[in-house]
C-alpha positions as CSV (number, residue, x, y, z in Angstrom):
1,X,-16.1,22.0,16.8
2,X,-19.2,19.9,16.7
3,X,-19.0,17.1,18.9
4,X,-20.2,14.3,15.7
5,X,-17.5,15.4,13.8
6,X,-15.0,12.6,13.0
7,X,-11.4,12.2,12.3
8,X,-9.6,12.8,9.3
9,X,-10.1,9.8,6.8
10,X,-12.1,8.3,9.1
11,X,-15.8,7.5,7.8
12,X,-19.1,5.9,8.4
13,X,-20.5,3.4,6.1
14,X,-24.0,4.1,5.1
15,X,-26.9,1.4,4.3
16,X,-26.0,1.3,0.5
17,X,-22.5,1.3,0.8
18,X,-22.7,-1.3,4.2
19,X,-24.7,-4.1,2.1
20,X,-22.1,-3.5,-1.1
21,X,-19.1,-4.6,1.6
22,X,-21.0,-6.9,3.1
23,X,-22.1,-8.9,0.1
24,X,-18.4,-8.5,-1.2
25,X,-17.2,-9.8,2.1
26,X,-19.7,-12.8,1.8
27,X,-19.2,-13.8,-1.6
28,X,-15.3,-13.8,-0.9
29,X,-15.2,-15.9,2.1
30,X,-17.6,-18.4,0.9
31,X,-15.0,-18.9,-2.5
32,X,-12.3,-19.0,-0.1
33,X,-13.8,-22.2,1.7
34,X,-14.7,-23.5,-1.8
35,X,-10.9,-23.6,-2.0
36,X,-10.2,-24.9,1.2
37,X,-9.3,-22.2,3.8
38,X,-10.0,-22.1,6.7
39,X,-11.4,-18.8,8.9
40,X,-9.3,-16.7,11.3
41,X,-10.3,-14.2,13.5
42,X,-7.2,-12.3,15.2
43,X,-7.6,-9.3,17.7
44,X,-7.4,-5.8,16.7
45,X,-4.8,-5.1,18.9
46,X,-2.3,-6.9,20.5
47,X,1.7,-6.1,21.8
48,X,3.8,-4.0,19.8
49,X,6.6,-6.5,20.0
50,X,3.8,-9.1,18.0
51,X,2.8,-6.7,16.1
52,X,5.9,-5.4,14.8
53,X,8.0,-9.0,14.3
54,X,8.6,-9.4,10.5
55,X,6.3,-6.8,9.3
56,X,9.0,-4.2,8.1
57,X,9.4,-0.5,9.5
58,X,6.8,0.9,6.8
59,X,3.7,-1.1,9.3
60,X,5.2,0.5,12.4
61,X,5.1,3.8,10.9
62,X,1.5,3.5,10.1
63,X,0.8,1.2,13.4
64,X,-1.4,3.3,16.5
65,X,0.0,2.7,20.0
66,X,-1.5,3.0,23.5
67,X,-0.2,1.7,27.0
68,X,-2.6,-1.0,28.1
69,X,-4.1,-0.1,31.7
70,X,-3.7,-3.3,32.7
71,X,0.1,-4.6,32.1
72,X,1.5,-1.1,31.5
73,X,3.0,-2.3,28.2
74,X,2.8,-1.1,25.1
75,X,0.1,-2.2,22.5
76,X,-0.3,-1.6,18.7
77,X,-3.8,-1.5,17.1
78,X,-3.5,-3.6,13.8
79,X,-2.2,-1.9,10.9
80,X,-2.3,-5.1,8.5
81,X,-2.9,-8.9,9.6
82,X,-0.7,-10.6,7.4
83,X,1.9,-11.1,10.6
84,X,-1.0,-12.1,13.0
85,X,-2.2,-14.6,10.8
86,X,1.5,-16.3,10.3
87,X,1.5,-15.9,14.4
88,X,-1.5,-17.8,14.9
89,X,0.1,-20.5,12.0
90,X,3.5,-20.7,13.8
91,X,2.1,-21.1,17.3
92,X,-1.8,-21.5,17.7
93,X,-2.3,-24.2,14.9
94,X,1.3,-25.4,14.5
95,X,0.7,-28.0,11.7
96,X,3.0,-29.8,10.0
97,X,1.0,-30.1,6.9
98,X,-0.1,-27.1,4.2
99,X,-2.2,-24.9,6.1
100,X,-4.9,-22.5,4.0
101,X,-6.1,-19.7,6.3
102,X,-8.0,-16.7,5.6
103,X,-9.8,-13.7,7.5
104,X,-11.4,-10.2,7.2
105,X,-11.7,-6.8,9.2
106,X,-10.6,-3.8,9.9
107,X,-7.3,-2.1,10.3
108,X,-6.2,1.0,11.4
109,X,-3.7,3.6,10.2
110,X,-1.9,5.9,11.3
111,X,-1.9,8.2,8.0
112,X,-4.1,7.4,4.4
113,X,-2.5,6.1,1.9
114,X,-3.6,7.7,-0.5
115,X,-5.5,11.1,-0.8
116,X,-9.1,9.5,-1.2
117,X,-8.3,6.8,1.0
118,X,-9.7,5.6,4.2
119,X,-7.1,5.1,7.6
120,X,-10.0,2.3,8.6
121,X,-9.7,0.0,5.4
122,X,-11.0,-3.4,5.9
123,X,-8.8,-5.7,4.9
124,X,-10.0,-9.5,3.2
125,X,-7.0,-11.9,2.3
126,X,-5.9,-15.7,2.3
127,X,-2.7,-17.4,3.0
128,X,-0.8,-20.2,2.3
129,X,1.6,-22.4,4.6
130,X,4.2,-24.9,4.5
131,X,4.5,-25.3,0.8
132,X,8.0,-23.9,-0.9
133,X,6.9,-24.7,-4.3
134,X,5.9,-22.1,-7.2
135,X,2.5,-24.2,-7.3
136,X,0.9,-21.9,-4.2
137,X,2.3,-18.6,-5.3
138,X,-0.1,-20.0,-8.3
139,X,-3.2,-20.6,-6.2
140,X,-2.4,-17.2,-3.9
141,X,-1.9,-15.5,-8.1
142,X,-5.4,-17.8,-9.6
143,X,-8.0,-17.2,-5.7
144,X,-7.0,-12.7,-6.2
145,X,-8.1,-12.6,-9.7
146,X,-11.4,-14.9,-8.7
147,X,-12.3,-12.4,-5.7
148,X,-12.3,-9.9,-8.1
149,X,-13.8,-11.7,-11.0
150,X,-16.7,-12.3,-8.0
151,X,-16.9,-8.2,-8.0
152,X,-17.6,-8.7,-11.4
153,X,-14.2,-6.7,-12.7
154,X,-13.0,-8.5,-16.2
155,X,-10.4,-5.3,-17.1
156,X,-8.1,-6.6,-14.9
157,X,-4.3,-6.0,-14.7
158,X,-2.1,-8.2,-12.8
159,X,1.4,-6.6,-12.1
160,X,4.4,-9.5,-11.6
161,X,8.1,-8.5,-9.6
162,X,10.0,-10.7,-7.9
163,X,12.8,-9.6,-4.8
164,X,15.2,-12.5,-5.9
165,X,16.2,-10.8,-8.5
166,X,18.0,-7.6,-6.5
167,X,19.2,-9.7,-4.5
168,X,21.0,-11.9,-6.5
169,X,22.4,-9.0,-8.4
170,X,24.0,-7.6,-5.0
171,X,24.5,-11.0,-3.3
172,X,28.2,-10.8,-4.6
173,X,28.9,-7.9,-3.7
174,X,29.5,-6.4,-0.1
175,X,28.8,-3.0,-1.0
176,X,25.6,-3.5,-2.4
177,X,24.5,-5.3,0.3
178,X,25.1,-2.7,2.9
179,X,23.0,-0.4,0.5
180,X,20.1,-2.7,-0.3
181,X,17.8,-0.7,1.7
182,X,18.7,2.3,-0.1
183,X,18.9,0.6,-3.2
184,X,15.2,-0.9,-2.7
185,X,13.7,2.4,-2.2
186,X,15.6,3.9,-4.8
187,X,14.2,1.5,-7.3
188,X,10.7,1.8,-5.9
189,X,10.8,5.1,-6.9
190,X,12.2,4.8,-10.2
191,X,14.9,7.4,-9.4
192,X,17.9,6.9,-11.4
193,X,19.6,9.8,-10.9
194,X,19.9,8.8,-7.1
195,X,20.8,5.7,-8.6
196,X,23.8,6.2,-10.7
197,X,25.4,8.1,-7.7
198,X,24.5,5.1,-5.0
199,X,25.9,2.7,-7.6
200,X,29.3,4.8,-8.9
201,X,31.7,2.5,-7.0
202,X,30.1,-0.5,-7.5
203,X,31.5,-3.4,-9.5
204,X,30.6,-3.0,-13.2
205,X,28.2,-5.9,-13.5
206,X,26.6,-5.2,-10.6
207,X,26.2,-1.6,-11.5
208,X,25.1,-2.0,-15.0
209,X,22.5,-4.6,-13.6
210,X,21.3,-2.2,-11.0
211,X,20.8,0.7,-13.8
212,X,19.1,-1.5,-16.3
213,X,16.1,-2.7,-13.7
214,X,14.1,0.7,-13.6
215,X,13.8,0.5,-17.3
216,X,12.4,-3.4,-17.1
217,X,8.9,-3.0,-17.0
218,X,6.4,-3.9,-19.6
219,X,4.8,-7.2,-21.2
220,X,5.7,-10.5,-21.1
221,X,8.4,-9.8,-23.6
222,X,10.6,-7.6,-20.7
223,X,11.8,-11.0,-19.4
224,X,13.6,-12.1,-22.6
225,X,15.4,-8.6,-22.5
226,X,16.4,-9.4,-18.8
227,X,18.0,-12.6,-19.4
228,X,19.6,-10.6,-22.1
229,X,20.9,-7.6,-19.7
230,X,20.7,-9.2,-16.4
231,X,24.0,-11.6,-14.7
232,X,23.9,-15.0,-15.3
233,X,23.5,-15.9,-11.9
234,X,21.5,-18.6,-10.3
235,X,19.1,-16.6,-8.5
236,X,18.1,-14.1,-11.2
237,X,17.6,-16.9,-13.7
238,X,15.2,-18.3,-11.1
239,X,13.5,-15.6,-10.4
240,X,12.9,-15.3,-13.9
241,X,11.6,-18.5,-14.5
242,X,9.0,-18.0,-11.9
243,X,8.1,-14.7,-13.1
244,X,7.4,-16.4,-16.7
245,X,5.4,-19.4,-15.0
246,X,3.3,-17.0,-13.4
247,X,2.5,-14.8,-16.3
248,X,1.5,-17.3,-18.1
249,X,-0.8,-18.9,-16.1
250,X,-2.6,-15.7,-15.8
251,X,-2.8,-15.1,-19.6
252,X,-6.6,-14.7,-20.9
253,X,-7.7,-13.8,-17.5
254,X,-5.9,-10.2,-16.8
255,X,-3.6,-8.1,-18.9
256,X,0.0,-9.3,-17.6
257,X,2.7,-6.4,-16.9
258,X,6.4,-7.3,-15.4
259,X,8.0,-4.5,-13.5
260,X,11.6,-6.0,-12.2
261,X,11.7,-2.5,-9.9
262,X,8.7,-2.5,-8.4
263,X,9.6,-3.8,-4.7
264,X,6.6,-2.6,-2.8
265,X,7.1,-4.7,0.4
266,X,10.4,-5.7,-0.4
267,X,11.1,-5.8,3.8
268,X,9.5,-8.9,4.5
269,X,8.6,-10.5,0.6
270,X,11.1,-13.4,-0.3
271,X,9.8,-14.1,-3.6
272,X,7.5,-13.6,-6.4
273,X,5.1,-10.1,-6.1
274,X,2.1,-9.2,-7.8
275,X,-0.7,-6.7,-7.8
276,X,-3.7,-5.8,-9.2
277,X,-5.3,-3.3,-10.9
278,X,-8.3,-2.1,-12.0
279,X,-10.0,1.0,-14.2
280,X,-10.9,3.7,-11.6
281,X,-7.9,3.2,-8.8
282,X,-4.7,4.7,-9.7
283,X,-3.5,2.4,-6.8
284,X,-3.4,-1.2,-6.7
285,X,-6.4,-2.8,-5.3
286,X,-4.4,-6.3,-4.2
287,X,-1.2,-6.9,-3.0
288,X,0.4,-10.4,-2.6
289,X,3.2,-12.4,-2.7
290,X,5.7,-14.7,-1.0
291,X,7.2,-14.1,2.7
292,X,9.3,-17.4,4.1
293,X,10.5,-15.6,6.4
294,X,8.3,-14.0,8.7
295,X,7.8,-17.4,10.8
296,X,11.2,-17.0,11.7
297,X,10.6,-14.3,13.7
298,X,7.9,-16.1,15.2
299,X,10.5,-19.2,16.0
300,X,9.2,-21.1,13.4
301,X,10.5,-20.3,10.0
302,X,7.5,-21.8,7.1
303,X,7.4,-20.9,3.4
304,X,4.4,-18.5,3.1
305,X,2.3,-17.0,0.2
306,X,-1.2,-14.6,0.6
307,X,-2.8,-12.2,-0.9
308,X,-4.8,-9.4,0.7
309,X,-7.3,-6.4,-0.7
310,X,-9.4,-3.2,0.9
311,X,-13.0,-4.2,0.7
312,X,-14.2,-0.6,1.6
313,X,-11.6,0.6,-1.5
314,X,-13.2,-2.0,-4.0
315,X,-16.5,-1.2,-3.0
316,X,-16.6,2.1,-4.1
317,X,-16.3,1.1,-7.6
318,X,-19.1,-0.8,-7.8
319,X,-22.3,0.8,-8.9
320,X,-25.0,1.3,-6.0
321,X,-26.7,-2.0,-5.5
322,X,-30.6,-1.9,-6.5
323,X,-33.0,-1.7,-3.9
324,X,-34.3,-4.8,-2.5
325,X,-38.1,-5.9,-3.3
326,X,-39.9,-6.1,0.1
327,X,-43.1,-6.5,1.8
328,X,-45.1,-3.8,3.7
329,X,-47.3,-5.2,6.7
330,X,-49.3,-3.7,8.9
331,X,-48.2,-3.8,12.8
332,X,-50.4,-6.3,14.8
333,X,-50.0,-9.3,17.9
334,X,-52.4,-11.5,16.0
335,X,-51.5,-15.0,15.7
336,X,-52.2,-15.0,12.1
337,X,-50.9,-12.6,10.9
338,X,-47.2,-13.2,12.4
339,X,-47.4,-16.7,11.2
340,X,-47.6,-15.1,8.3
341,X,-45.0,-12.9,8.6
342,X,-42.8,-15.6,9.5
343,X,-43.4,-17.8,6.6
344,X,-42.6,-15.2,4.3
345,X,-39.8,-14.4,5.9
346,X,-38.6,-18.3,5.9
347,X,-38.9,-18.2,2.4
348,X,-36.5,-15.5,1.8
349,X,-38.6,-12.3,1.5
350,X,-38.0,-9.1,3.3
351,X,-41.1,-8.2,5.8
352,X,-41.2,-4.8,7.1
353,X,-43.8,-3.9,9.6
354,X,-44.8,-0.5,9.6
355,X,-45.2,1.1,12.9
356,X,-47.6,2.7,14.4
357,X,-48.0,6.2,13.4
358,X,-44.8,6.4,10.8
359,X,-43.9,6.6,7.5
360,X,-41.6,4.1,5.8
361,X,-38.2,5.7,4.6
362,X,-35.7,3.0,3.6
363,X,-32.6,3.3,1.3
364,X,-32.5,-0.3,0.9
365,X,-35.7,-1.6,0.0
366,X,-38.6,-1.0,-2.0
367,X,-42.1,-2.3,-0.9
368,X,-43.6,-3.0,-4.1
369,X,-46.8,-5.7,-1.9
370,X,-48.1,-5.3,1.2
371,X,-49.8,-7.8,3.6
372,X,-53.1,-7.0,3.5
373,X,-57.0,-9.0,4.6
374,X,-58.8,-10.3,2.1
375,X,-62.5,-9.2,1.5
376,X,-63.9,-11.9,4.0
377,X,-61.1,-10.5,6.8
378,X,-59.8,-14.1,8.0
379,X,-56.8,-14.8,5.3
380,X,-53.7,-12.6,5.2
381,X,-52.7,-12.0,1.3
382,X,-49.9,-10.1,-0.9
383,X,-51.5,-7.5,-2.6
384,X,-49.0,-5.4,-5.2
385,X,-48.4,-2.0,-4.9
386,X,-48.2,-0.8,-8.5
């Protein structure tokens, strides 16, 4: 086997493709300062037992481990940094006060996702802390839909499920809530079949509830037939509420869908879930939502809300960035002519100094001047290329 070859899944980014990321990552930072939050740079790997606290058996699964040479313990390399940013909230920071954090960079997987997907994605997201209220799960909802807006994607479609709502169906019932693991996957999935046999002994309202949510999925409209099908309970009606709030403060900016069985990340969300989709990914291209009760784990429990995306996955939908007008210039030590240079380059242009005895070969840019003597041979000028 050649010795370049690299693993499954695993890529390298070329020039093209680097400056699309990088301009994405740039442009998405910046807005998320405009907003107010702040930049956070965790480690790529740290314990297992950090790693692992609140984040659900689905990030262990895809979380690499080695033994550190130094301690002898065991270490995970990051496999999402939603938990090590609500670590470095609970204990690093440890305000009192609203905290708005955000960060970006790579993770590591153990298996792809997907079949086109990479096991290095490189992950962009912002989070909210300290606030209980609906009105940050409506920031978290309003900043996804303006990163992507900022990729210039307008057919967007935002997805809305809530967890309250299973488990205030199942809250009254003992049964069910031994099962809710089973029953959460089962509903991910959409398998009724596997439902109707979990569900036979259940009590009737609970069971009828449980059967109607795969089949609650569509507009806006899908929440009127839930109040209609759904328990009267405290925490359905809630969840509903919020659902509707949400929905409609996305209306005119992405095509709204409500899927009450859609509990991706049902482990460690407490609330509202939403994700995003646009034309060319059959999988969503954001995930967020609300997780109150990872700090607990952490030993400090704080309502929490964020939002996070694969910059490498949105990147490949974007058409291949035009090649950058630059300047050619001729290799030299005088003092002139790398004033020169340096001006130009102060003002923004892109000076690229040919070396001696090689041709220029650049995916990137396009010298359409060069740097060139005038006819007397003292003043350095642009001359266009054609």
């Amino acid at each position: 086997m050649p010795n370049w070859l690299l693993p499954e899944h695993i890529a390298d980014v070329l020039p093209s493709e680097a400056r699309k990321i990088e301009e994405l990552r740039r442009l998405m930072l910046d807005n998320f300062r405009r907003y107010g939050y702040e930049l956070v740079m965790p480690p790529l790997l740290e314990y297992v037992e950090s790693l692992m606290t609140g984040a659900g058996q689905d990030v262990e699964l895809r979380t690499f481990k080695l033994v550190d040479q130094i301690s002898g313990r065991m270490l995970g390399l990051r496999a999402d940094m939603t938990t090590q940013v609500a670590r470095i909230d609970a204990h690093l920071l440890n305000r009192h006060s609203v905290t708005r954090l955000c960060y970006a960079g790579s993770v590591l997987h153990t298996r792809p996702s997907g079949l086109h997907t990479t096991r290095e994605p490189l992950q962009i997201g912002a989070e909210i802390y300290g606030h209980a209220g609906l009105e940050a799960d409506a920031e978290i909802q309003e900043l996804a839909l303006a990163s992507l807006a900022l990729a210039n994607f307008t057919d967007v479609r935002l997805d809305l499920s809530h967890v309250g709502v299973l488990r205030a169906i199942i809250a009254e019932c003992p049964q069910a809530s031994k099962d809710e693991a089973a029953l959460s996957t089962l509903l991910r999935g959409k398998d009724v079949p596997g439902l109707e046999v979990l569900t036979e002994n259940y009590s009737p309202v609970v069971r009828d509830a449980l059967r109607a949510l795969p089949n609650l999925y569509g507009d806006v409209e899908v929440l009127k037939k839930a109040r209609q099908v759904l328990p009267d309970v405290p925490g359905v009606a809630k969840a509903l509420a919020e659902l509707a709030a949400l929905a409609g403060s996305a209306i005119g900016r992405a095509e709204v869908a409500i899927d009450l069985a859609d509990l991706r990340g049902y482990q460690y969300e407490s609330g509202a879930m939403f994700a995003l989709y646009v034309p060319g990914l059959p999988n969503a291209v954001a995930r967020g939502g609300r997780y109150d009760h990872v700090g607990e784990a952490f030993g400090r429990a704080r309502p929490a809300t964020g939002f996070s995306m694969d910059l490498r996955e949105l990147a490949r939908l974007l058409p291949t960035a035009e090649r950058k007008h630059s300047i050619r210039a001729p290799w030299g030590n005088a003092p002139e002519l790398k004033e020169k240079i340096a001006a130009l380059r102060k003002a923004g242009e892109v000076v690229i100094q040919s070396l001696p005895g090689h041709s220029e070969e650049q995916d990137e840019f396009e010298c359409d001047r060069a740097l060139v003597l005038d006819d007397s041979g003292s003043n350095w000028i642009l001359k266009n290329l054609g």
